[in-house]
Every structure is written in C-alpha cells, then in structure tokens.
DSSP file (Angstrom, degrees, kcal/mol; ACC not computed):
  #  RESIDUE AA STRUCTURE BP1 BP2  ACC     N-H-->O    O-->H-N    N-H-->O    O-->H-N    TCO  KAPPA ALPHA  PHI   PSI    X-CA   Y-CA   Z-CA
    1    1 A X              0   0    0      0, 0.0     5,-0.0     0, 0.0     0, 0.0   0.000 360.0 360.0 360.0 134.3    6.7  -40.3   14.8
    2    2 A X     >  -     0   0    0      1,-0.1     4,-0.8     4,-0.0     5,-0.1  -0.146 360.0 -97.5 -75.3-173.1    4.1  -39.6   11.8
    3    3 A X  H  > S+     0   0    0      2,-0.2     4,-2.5     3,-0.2     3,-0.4   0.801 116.2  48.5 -65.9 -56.0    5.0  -37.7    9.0
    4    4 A X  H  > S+     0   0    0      2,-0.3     4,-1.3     1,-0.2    -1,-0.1   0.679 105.4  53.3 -59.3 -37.3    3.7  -34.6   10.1
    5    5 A X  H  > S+     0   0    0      2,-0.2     4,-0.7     3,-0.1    -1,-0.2   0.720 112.8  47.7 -60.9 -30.1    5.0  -34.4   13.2
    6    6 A X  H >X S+     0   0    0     -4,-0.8     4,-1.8    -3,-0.4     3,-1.6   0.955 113.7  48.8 -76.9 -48.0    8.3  -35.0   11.6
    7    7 A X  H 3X S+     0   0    0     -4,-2.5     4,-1.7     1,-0.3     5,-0.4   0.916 109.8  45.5 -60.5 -42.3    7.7  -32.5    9.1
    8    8 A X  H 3X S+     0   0    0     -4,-1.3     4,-1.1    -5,-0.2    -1,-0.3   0.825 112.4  54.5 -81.0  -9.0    6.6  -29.7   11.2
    9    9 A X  H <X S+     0   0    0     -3,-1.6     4,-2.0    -4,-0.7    -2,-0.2   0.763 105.0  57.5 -68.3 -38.9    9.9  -30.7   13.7
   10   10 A X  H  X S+     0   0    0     -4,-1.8     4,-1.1     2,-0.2    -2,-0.2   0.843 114.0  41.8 -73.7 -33.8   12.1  -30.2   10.2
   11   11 A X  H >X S+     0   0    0     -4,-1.7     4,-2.2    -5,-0.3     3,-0.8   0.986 112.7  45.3 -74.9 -62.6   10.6  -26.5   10.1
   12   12 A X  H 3X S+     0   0    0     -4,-1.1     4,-2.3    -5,-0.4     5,-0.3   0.854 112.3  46.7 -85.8 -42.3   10.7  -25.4   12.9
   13   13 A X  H 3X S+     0   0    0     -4,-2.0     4,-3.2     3,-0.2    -1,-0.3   0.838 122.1  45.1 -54.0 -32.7   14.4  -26.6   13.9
   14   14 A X  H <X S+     0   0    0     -4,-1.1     4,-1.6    -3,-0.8    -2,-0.3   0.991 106.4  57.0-104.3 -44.4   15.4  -25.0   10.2
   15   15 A X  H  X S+     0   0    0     -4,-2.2     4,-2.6     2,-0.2    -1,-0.2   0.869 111.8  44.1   4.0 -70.1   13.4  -22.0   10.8
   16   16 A X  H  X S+     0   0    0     -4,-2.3     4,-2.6    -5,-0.3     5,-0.3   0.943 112.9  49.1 -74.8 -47.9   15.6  -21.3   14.2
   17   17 A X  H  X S+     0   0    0     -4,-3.2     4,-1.1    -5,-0.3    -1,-0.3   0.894 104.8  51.2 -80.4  -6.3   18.4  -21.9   13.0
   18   18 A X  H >< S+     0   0    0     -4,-1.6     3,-1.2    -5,-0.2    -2,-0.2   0.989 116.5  50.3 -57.8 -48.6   18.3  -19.7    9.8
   19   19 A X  H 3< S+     0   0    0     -4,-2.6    -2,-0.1     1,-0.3    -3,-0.1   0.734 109.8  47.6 -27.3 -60.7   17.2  -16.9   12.3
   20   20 A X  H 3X S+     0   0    0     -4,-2.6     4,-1.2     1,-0.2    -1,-0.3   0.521 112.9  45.8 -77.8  -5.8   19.8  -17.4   14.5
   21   21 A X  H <X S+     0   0    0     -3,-1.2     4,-0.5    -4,-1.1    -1,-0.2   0.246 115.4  52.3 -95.3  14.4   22.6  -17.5   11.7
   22   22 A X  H  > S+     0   0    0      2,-0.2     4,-1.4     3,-0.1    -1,-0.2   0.744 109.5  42.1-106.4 -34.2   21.0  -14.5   10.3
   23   23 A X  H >4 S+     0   0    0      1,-0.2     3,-0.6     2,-0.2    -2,-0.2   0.922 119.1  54.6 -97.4 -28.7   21.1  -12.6   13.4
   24   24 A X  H 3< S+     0   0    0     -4,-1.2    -1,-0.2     1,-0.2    -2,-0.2   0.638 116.9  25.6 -67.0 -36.6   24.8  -14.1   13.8
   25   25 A X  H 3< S+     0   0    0     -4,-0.5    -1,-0.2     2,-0.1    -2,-0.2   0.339  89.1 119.2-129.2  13.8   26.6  -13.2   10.7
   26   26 A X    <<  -     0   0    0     -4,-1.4     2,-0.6    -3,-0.6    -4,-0.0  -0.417  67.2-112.5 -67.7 167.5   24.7  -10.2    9.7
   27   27 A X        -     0   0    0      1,-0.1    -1,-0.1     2,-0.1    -2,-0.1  -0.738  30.2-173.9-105.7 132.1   26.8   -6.9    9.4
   28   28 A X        +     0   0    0     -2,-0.6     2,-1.6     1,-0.1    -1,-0.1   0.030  37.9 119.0 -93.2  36.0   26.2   -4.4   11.7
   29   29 A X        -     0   0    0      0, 0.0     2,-0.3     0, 0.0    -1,-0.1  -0.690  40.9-167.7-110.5  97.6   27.8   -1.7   11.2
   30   30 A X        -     0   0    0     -2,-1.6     2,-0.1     1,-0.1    -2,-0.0  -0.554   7.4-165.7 -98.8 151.1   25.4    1.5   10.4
   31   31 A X     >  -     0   0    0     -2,-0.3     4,-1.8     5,-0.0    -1,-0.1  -0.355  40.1 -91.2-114.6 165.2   26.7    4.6    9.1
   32   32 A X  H  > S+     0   0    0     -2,-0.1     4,-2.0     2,-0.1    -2,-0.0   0.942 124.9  57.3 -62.5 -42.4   25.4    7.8    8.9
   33   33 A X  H  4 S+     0   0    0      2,-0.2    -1,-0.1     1,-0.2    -3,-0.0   0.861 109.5  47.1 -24.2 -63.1   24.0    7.2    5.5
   34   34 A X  H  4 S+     0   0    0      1,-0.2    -1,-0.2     0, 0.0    -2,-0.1   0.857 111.7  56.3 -40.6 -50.8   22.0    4.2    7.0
   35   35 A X  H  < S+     0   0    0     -4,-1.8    -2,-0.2     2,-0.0    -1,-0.2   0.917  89.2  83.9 -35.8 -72.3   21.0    6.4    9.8
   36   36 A X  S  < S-     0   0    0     -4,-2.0     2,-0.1     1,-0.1    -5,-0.0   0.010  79.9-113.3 -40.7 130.8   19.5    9.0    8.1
   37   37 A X        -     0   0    0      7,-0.0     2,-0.5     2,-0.0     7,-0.3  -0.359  21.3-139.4 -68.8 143.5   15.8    9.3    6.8
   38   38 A X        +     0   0    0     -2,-0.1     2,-0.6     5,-0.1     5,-0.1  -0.952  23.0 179.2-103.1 116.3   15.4    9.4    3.0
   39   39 A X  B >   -A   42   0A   0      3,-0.9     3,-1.8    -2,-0.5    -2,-0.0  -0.811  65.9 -61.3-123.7  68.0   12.5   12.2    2.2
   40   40 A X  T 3  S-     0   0    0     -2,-0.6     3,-0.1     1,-0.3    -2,-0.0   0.775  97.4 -52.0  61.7  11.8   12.3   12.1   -1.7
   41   41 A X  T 3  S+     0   0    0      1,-0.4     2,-0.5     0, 0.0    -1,-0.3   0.455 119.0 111.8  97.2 -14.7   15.4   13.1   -2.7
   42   42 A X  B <  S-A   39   0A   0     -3,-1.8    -3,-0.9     4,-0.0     2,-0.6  -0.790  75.2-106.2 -91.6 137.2   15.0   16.5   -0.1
   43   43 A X    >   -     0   0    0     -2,-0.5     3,-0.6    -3,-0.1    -5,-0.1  -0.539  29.7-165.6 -59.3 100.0   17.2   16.8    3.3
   44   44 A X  T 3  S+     0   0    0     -2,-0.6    -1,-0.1    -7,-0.3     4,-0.1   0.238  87.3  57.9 -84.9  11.9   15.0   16.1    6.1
   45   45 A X  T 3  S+     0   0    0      2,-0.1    -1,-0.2    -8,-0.1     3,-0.1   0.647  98.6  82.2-121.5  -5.7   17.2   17.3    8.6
   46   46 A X  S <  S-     0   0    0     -3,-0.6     2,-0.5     1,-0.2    -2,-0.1   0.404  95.5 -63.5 -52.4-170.4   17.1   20.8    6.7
   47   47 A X    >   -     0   0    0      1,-0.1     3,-1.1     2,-0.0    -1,-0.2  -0.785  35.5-140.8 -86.9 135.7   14.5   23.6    6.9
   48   48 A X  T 3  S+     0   0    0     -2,-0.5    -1,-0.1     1,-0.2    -4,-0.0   0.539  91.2  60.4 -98.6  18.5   11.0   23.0    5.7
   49   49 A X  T 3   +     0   0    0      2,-0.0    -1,-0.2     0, 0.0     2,-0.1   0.049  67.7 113.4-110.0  36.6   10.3   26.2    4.2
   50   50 A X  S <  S-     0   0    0     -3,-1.1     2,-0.4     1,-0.1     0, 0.0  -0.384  75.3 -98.3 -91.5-164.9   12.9   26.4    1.4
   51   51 A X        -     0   0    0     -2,-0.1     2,-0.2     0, 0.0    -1,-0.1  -0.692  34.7-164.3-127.5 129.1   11.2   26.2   -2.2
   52   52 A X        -     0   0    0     -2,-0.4     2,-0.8    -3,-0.0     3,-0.1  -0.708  33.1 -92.0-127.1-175.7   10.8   23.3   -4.3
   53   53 A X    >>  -     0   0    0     -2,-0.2     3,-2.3     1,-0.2     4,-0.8  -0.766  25.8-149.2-114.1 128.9    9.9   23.0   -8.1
   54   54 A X  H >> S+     0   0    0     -2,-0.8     4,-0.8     1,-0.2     3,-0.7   0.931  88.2  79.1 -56.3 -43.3    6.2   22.6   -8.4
   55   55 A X  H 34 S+     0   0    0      2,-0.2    -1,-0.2     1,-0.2    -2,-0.0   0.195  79.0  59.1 -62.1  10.8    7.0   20.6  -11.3
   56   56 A X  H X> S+     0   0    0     -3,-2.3     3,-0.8     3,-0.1     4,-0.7   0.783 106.0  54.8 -87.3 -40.0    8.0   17.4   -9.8
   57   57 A X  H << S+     0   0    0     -4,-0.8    -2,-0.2    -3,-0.7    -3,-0.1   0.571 104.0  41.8 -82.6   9.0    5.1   17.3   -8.6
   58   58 A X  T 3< S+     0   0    0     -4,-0.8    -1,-0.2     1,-0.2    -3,-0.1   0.130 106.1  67.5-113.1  26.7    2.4   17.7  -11.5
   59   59 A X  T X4 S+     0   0    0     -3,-0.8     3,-3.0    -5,-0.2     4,-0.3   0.570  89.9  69.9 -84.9 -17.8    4.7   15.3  -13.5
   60   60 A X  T >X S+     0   0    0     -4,-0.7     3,-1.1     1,-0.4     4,-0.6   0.781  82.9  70.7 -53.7 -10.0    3.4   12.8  -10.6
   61   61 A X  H 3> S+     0   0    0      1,-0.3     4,-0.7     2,-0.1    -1,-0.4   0.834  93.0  54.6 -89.6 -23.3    0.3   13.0  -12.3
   62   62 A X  H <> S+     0   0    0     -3,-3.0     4,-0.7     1,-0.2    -1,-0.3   0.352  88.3  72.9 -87.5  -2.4    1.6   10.9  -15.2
   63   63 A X  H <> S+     0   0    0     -3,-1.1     4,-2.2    -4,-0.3    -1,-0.2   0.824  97.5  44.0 -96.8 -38.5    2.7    8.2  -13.5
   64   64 A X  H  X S+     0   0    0     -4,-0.6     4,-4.6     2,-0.2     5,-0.2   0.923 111.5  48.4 -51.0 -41.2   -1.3    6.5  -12.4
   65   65 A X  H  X S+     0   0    0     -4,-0.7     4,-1.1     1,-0.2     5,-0.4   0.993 108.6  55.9 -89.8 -30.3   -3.0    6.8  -15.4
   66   66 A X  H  X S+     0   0    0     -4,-0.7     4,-1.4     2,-0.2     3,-0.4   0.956 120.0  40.3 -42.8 -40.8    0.8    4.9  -17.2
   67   67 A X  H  < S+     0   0    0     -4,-2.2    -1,-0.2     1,-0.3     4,-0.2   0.976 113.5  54.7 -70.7 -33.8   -0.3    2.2  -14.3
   68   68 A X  H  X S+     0   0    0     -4,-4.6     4,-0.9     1,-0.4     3,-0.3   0.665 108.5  46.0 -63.6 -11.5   -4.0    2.6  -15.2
   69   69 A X  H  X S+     0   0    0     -4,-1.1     4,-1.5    -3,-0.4    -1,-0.4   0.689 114.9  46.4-117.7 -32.8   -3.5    1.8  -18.7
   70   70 A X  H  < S+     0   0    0     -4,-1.4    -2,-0.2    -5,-0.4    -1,-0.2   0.320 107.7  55.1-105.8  19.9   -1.3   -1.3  -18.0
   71   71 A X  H  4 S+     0   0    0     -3,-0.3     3,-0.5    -4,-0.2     4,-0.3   0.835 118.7  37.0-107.0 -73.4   -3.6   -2.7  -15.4
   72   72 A X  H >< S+     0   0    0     -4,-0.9     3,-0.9     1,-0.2    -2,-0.2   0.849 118.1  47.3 -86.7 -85.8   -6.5   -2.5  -18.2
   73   73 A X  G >< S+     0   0    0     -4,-1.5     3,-8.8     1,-0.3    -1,-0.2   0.626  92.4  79.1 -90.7 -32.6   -4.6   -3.4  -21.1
   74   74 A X  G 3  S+     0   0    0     -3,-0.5     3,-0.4     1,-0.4    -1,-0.3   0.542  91.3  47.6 -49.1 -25.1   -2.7   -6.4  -20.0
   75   75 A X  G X> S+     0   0    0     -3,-0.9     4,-1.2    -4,-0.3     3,-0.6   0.082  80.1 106.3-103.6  38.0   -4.8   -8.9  -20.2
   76   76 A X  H <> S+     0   0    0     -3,-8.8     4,-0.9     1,-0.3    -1,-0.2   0.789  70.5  66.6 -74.2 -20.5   -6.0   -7.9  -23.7
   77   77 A X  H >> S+     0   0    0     -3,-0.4     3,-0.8     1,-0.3     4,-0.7   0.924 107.3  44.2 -63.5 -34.5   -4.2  -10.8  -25.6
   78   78 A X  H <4 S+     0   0    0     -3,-0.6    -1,-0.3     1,-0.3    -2,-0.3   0.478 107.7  51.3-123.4  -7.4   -6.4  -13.0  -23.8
   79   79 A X  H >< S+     0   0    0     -4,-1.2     3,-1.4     1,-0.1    -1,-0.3   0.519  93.5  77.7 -88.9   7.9   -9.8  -11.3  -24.2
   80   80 A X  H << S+     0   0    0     -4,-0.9    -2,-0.2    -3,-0.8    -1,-0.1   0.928  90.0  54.5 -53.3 -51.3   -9.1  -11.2  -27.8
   81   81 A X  T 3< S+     0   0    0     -4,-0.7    -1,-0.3    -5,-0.2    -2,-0.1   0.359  88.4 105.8 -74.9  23.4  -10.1  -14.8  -27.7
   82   82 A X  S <  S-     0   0    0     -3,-1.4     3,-0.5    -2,-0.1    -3,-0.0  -0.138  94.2 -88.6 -80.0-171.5  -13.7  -13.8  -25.8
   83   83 A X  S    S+     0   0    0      1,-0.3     2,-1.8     2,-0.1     3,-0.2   0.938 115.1  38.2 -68.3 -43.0  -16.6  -14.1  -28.1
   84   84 A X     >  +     0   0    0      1,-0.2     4,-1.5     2,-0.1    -1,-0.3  -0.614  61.7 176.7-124.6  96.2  -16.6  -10.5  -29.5
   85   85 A X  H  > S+     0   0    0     -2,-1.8     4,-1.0    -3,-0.5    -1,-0.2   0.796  74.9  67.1 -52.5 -32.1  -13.3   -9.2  -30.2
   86   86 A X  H  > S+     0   0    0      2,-0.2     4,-2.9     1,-0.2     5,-0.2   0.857  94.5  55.4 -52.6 -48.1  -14.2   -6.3  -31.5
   87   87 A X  H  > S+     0   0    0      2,-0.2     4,-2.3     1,-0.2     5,-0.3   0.967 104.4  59.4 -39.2 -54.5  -15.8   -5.0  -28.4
   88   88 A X  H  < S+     0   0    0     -4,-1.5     4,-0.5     1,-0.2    -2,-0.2   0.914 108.9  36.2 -43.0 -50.5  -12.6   -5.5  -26.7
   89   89 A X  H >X S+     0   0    0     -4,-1.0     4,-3.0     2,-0.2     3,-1.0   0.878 105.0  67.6 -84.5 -26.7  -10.4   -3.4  -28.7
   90   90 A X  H >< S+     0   0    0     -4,-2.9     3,-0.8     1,-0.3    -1,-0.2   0.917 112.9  39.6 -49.4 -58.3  -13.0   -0.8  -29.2
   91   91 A X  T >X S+     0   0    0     -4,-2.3     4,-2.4     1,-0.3     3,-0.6   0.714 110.2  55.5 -36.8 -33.3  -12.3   -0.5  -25.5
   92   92 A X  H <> S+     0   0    0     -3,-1.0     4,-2.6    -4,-0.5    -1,-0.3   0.856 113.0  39.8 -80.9 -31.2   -9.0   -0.9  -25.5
   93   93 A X  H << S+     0   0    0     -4,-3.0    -1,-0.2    -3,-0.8    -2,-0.2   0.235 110.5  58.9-119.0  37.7   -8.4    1.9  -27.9
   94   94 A X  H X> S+     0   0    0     -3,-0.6     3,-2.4    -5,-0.2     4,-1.9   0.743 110.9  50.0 -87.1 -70.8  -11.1    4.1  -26.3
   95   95 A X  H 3X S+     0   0    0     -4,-2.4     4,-1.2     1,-0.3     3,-0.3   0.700 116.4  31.1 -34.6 -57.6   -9.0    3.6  -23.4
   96   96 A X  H 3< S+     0   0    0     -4,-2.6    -1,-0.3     2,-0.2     4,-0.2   0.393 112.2  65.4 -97.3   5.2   -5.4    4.5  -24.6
   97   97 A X  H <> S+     0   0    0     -3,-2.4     4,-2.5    -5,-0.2    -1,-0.2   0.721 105.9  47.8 -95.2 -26.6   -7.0    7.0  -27.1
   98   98 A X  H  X S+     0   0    0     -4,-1.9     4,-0.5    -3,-0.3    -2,-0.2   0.892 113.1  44.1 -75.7 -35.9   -8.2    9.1  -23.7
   99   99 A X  H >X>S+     0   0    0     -4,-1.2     4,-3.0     2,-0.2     3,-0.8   0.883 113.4  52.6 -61.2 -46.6   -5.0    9.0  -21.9
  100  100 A X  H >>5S+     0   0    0      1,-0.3     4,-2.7    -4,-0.2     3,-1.9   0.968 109.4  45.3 -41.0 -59.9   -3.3    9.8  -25.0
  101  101 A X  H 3X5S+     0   0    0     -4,-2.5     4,-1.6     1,-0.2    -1,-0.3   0.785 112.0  61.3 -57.6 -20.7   -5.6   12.9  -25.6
  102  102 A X  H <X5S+     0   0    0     -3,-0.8     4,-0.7    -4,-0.5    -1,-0.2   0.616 106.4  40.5 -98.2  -5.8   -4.8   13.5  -21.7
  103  103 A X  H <X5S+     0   0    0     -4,-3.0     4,-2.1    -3,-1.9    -1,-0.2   0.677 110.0  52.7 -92.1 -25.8   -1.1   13.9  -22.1
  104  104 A X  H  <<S+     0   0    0     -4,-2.7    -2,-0.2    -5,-0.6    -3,-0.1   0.860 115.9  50.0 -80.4 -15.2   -1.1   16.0  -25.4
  105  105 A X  H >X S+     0   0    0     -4,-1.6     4,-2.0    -5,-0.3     3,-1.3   0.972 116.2  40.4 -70.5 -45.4   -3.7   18.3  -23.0
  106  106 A X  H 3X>S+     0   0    0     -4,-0.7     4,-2.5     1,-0.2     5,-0.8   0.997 117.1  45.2 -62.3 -67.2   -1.2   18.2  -20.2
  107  107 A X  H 3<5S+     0   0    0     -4,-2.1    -1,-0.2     1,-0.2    -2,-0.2   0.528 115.7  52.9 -59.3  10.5    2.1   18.7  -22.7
  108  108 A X  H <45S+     0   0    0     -3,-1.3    -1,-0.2    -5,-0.2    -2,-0.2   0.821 104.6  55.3 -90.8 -50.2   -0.1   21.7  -24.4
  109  109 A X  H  <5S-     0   0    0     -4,-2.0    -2,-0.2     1,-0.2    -3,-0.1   0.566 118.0-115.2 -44.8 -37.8   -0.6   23.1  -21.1
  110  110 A X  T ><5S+     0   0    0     -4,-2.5     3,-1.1    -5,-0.1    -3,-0.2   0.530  79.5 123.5 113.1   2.7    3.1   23.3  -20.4
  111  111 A X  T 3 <S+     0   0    0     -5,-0.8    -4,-0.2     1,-0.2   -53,-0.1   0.696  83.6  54.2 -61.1  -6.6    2.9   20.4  -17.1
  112  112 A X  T 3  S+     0   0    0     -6,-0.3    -1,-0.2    -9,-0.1     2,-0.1   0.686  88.1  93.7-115.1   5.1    5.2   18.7  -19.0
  113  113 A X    <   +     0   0    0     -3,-1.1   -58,-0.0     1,-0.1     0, 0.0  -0.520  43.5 179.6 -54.9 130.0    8.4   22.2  -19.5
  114  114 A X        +     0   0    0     -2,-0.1     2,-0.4   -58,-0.0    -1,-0.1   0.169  53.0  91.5 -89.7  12.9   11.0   21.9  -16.8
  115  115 A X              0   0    0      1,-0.2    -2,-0.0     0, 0.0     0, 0.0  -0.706 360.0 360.0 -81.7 167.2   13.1   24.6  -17.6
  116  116 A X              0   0    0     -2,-0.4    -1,-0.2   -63,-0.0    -3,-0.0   0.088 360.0 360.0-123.4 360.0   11.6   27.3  -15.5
C-alpha cells in the first residue's frame, strides 16, 4: 500500500467512526424550549398583529455602517506603510468623520430616544 492509499484509508475509517460515536453518545432529549422557533425575541406561536416598538427597528440602522467602518478601517495600520500616507488617513478620517456626522443626525432626530 502507497502512502496515499493508506492515508485516505486513515480518513475515512476515522471519519466513520467519529460520525458514528457522535450519533451514539449525543443527548437526545428535546424539550419544549428546543422545540420551539426563536423569532427575535417575539412569540411566534402568538398573534401577528400585536404592536411592536418601531424603535428596535431604526436602531438596526446603526449596526451596518459600525461594520462598514470596521471593514474599511482595519486594515489602515498597514496602508499607513503605502507610499502616501497621507492619502490614507485623509480617507480614513473622511470616512469615520461621515458616519460620525450620521449618528449625531440620527441622535438629533430622536432614532436614538427609547422612552416612548
């Protein structure tokens, strides 16, 4: 037997048996809890015309542009070291000077109150 043949014999036996010890000593025992769908923190087995606070959802709006800004920014230690640093951060603190201005619009606007 070559090497490969052995190797892909070593996998495949330890493959089946993880499977089967998986399917062998997991616990099975589901609950209602388990059962049950999870909707966002609302009862899905309720009615679907009670009243919810509009203001869960337009904080959702703050949660992309937090990713957009840490998608963009992250690799800014390392384009410091491009040829023209200054271009970088002028960008960088174009960028996080427009999300800024786009929360103090929101939190003027009052998206950001929950008392009702």
């Amino acid at each position: 037997m070559n090497a490969l043949t052995l190797t892909l014999l070593l996998s495949f036996t330890l493959s089946t048996a993880l499977t089967t010890l998986n399917f062998w000593l997991a616990q099975m025992n589901p609950d209602s809890e388990k059962l049950s769908p999870y909707e966002c923190g609302f009862d899905p087995l309720g009615s679907a015309r009670l009243p919810f606070s509009i203001r869960f959802f337009l904080s959702s709006h703050l949660v992309p542009p937090i990713w957009f800004k840490i998608a963009l920014l992250l690799p800014l230690p390392w384009a410091i070291q491009l040829q023209s640093p200054l271009t970088t951060l002028t960008w960088a603190t174009t960028i996080i000077l427009l999300l800024t201005l786009g929360l103090v619009y929101e939190w003027m606007q009052g998206g950001l109150e929950w008392a009702e």
